[in-house]
C-alpha angles and dihedrals in degrees: 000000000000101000134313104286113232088209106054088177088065114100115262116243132212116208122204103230085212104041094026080221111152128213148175122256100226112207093230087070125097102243089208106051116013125138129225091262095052085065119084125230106268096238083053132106109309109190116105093028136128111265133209085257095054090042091058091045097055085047099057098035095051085047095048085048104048110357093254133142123030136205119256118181098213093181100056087046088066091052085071092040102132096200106033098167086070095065138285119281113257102173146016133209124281101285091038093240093119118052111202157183131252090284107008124132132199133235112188137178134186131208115203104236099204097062078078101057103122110247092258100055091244095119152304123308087240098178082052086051095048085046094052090040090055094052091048090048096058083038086065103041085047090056096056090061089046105049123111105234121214106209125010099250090056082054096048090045107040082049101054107050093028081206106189134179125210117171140149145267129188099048101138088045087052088050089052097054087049095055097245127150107223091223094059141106090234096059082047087058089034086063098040092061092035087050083049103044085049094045092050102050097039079056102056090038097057091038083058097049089050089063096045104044100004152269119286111271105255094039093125105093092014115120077256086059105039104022117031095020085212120139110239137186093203130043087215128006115174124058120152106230129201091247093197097151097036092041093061084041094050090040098234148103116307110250101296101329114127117241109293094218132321092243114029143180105236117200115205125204093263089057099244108130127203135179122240134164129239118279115228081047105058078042092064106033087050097049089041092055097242105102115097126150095268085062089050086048096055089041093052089051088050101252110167105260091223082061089056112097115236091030101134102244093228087058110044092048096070093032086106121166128225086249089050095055121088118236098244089061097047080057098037084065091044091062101043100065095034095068086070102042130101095210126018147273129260106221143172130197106209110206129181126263090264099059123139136231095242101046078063082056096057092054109053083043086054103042080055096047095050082049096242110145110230137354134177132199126210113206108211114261091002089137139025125257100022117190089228127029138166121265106235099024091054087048088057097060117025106090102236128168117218124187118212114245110249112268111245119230092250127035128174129215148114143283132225135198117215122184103228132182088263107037143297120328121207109199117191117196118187134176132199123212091291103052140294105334110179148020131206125184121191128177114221096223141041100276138070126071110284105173088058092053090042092053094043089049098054098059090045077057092050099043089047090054092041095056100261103144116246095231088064099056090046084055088059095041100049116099107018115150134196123181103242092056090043087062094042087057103059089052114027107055091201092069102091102162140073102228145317093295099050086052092049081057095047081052092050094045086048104055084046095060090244100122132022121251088258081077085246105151110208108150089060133048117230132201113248095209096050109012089245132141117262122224122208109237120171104333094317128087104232127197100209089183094071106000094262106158135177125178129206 
């Protein structure tokens, strides 16, 4: 789209990229799939027809809805044109990263940044990453005279210009590593001198191998020719592309994108889904010596990782997911790096599954107004069959039928005593050779209400045997409140739950190793209002249960 219009009432206008004719889009049309002579001429009759205004709706609705479209400046993509006698750009390549010409084709190429973190998490080798710029750099250049072209104009083209693309990947890993936070104004400084560093010496490696092997073809007249007055084998040499194959490939982050999740549901071609952690992050709890496979558990059900105990607090503090950050930081870094790239970037904003229609608006306002050239969002579970989802909520909505393991003759497990309003609670909590596997609760005296606890501890039995993880069952449990307990409480000082279900749940978090014995919960915060357990959602620990909030 050519700019945001300041008066959203005026007709909108298509322009034919051959003829440069302009016409009105008349509401009576089908959008998608009218035909030239269903337009009418733009000095015709203007009433009935699509405005600026509907057009943007559309836009933003459809993109709130399904993720699609984006929004692609295209005039502030020809700003950057670097030959601008041979046409204006009119288009860019799927993910919206490489700008090009009628005919031109991109070949593009990635280095994963952190692999250059120092040892000691200080900073970037920065003389190892020159050197690997300059070597990708030639790479590039090398494929175009290689490629197998499919018609004659895509050759001309491609070798003319010798358009190439290097970018990055593993930015938030790297960020990680450094101990930066992604939301920060430091990672903001971090990717403008990354964007700068790559930029500078994509720059001198391409201007000496145009002395030594030759501009590109149609260098005269191009910004090289009559601005800079720098040879150059490539018309344009940096984009930052989405990197979503090579990134799984390379095990890191994707482009520029932050860390998805720390534990996601990954969907392959042929449908089957399975659940993996992040990389860099099994890495260094691994080598660290804190991942088990109760961490992995309470990753996977989408506990916080700063409320899982033995996470190493500097860690854990810029270990920031891609839900957690703010809009406006996802687009800070984009811009960042965009005002030192040839090309573009290839973005997406995620967003939550509760996202409006107008905070869609905001971004793509925002991403204009900070002069980056395109930018996408993605709200969670918009369409069906993501690639990357997260792990609980996908579990919440896909309609799945387990099948509970069958129970073996003997099990082994503990047993806890809770002081409740209407008398003692035993919980017993066992486990078979695959993970905790059933749940009893048995009140010590005539009272209560026993058919409910029996029933309520069935189906925990059934859930344990059928997969569910157990941290996601406590999360349900916790909390919980009935009014004889309520008045024990504020008498009888040995009473410290809330009923039987949130002692079912202290059980739970006991035979996991999550609290002490002294019923002191300290993996998981909980809120102090309700006794549920709070979720970190940008910067602030939320009780979703009662509204509870604290920020900082």
């Amino acid at each position: 789209m050519s700019g945001l219009h300041n008066n959203p009432d005026s007709a909108y206008l298509v322009t034919n990229p051959r003829t440069q004719k302009q016409y009105l889009l008349p509401k009576s049309i089908a959008l998608h799939s009218y035909r030239l002579q269903d337009l009418r001429p733009s000095n015709g009759d203007r009433k009935n027809c699509y405005t600026v205004g509907d057009v943007w709706k559309m836009i933003i609705t459809n993109a709130h809805a399904t993720g699609e479209p984006g929004v692609c400046f295209i005039d502030r993509v020809n700003e950057d044109n670097p030959t601008p006698s041979l046409g204006k750009i009119h288009a860019t390549n799927p993910c919206g990263e490489q700008p090009l010409l009628d005919y031109e084709a991109c070949n593009l190429g990635s280095l994963n940044v952190s692999k250059f973190v120092l040892p000691d998490g200080s900073d970037l080798d920065w003389q190892n990453l020159s050197t690997a710029i300059h070597y990708a750099v030639r790479f590039l250049d090398n494929v175009i005279d290689v490629n197998y072209w499919p018609i004659p104009q895509i050759q001309q083209m491609s070798l003319g210009n010798r358009k190439i693309g290097l970018g990055i990947m593993g930015f938030a890993d790297a960020l990680v590593l450094l101990g930066i936070r992604y939301d920060s104004e430091k990672a903001v400084c971090f990717a403008k001198q990354l964007g700068q560093f790559l930029q500078h010496h994509a720059h001198a490696t391409s201007s000496k191998l145009a002395e030594k092997k030759g501009c590109f073809p149609n260098w005269q007249g191009s910004i090289w020719d009559s601005d800079y007055h720098t040879p150059m084998r490539n018309a344009a040499c940096t984009t930052i592309a989405p990197t979503g194959s090579i990134s799984i490939i390379a095990q890191c982050s994707s482009g520029i994108e932050p860390i998805f999740s720390l534990a996601y549901k990954r969907r392959a071609l042929d449908g089957e889904a399975f659940v993996q952690l992040h990389p860099l992050l099994e890495e260094l709890g691994t080598a660290q010596g804190w991942m088990n496979e109760t961490v992995k558990t309470m990753l996977m059900s989408g506990i916080d990782v700063r409320d899982i105990p033995g996470t190493p607090e500097r860690l854990a503090e810029v270990l920031v997911t891609a839900h957690q950050i703010a809009p406006e930081w996802h687009l800070r870094i984009q811009a960042a790096l965009q005002s030192n790239l040839d090309n573009a970037v290839s973005k997406t904003v995620n967003l939550p599954a509760d996202a409006t229609v107008e905070e869609v608006e905001k971004i793509f306002q925002f991403a204009f107004e900070l002069r980056c050239k395109g930018v996408t969002v993605y709200r969670d579970s918009s369409r069906d069959k993501q690639v990357l989802s997260l792990t609980k909520m996908s579990e919440a909505s896909e309609a799945v039928s387990l099948e509970p393991r069958s129970r073996i003759r003997v099990t082994t497990g503990k047993t806890s005593k809770f002081r409740m309003g209407c008398g003692t609670l035993f919980v017993t909590v066992n486990q078979d050779e695959k993970g905790l596997c059933e749940v009893f609760a048995n009140l010590g005296k005539a009272g209560g209400c026993p058919s409910q606890s029996e029933a309520t501890c069935r189906a925990i039995s059934a859930a344990l045997r059928s997969g569910v993880a157990p941290t996601v069952i406590i999360d349900q449990l916790a909390g919980i409140r009935c009014l004889s307990t309520a008045v024990a409480r504020k008498t009888n000082q040995g009473v410290n739950v809330l009923s039987c279900p949130d002692a079912i749940a202290q059980a739970l978090e006991e035979a996991l190793g999550l609290s002490d014995i002294a019923g002191n919960h300290y993996s998981i915060k909980k809120c102090p209002d309700c006794g549920q357990i709070l979720r970190f959602e940008a910067g602030c620990d939320i009780c979703k249960n009662c509204g509870y909030s604290k920020c900082g």
